[in-house]
N, C-alpha and C positions, 0 to 999 in steps of 0.2 A: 858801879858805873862801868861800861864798857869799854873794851879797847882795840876800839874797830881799827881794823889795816887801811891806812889813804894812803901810801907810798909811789904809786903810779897814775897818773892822770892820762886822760881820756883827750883824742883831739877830736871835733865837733866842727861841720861844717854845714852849711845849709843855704840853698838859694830860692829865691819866689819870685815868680813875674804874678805883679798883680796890675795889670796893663790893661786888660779888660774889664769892664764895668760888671761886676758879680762874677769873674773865674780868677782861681788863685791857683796856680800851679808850681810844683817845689820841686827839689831833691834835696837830702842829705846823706852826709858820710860822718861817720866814726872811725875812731879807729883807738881802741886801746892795747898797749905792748903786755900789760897782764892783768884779765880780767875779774880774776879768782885772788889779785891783791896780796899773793905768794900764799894763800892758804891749802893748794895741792902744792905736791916733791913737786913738778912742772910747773911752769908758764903757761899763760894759754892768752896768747893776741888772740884779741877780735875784733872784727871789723862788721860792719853793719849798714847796709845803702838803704834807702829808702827814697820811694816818689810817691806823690799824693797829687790828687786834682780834685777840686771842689767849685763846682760849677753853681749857681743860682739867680734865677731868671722868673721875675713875678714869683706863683709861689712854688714852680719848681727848683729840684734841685736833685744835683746829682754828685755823688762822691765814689773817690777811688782811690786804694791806697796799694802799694805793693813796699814789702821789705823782706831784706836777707841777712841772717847770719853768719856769719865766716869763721870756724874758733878754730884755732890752730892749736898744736900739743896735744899729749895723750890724754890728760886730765879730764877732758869730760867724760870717759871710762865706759862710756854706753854707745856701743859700736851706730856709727849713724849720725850721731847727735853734735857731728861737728861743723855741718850744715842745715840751716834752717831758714822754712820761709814760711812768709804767711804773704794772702792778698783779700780782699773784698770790694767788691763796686755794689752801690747802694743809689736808687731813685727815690724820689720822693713827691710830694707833691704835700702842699699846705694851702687853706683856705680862710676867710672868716666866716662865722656866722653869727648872730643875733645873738649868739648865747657859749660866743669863744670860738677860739681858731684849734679847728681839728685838721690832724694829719694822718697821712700814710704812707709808709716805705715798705719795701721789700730791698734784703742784701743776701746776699750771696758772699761766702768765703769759705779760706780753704789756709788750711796750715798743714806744715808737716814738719814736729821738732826734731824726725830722724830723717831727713834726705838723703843725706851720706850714707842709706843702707843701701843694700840690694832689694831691698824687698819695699812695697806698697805699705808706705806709713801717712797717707795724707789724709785728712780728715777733711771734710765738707758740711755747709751747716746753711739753710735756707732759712731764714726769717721773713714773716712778714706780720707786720703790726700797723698800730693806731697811735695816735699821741691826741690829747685833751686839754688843752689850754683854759681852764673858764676864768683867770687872770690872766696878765702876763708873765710874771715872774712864776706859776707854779702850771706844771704839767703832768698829769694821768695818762701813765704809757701801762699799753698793751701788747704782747706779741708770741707769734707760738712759733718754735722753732723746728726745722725739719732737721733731725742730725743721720749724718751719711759716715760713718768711723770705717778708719780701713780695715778694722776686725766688727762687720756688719753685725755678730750678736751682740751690740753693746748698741746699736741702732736704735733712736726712739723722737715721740716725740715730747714739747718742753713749753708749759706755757709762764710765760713771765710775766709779773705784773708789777708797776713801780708808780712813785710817784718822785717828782723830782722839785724842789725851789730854789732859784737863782736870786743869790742875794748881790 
């Protein structure tokens, strides 16, 4: 059996107007005094903002997320990596037909787990796909990704294929 470290807890905040008919708009905050649970010699607070919007109107729909990482201390030992963020905004649109409801989206996003260098660590990643409904509860997604790495030899691209059931 293990004997994972809980010694420090986490504060969590988070707010949402859902005031309009299909847009849900948020932030959140964290903030933990040591995230690593005393497992590096250091401490390492972090902190973490996030905003998202998620819009949907008939069968469009649109989404957006942004967050940040803040770690403090030397502990994360990888020059850079004490700042981090990611974002994505994603459209979409859904329809019925005869024989199920089919979709498409296209998203765009972008991480960088070293911000804190000097140097160009952000990755970028272009998808665009299909989704397959011929129930409701299960779905047949499609999609191929475009990837943009900030060390461009590792560029390529990625076709994924899934099925998913909501029980």
């Amino acid at each position: 059996m293990g004997n994972a470290e809980a010694s420090n807890g986490a504060i969590t905040t988070r707010a949402t107007y859902t005031g309009t008919p299909g847009l849900q708009v948020g932030v959140s905050a964290q903030y933990q005094a040591d995230i690593a649970q005393s497992t590096f010699s250091e401490t390492i607070d972090a902190t973490l903002l996030s905003a998202h919007a998620d819009y949907q109107r008939g069968g469009f729909g649109l989404r957006a997320l942004y967050a940040r990482w803040d770690l403090g201390g030397a502990a994360p030992g990888v020059s850079g990596a004490d700042e981090q963020f990611g974002y994505y905004i994603e459209p979409s649109y859904r329809f019925e037909t005869d024989a199920g409801d089919v979709g498409f989206f296209a998203r765009y996003s972008v991480y960088d787990n070293y911000a804190g260098s000097a140097s160009n660590t952000e990755d970028a990643f272009f998808d665009i796909g299909m989704n397959y409904w011929p129930i409701e509860n299960v779905v047949l997604k499609w999609d191929v990704q475009f990837t943009d790495y900030a060390d461009s030899s590792k560029d390529e691209e990625i076709i994924n294929l899934g099925v998913g059931y909501h029980f």
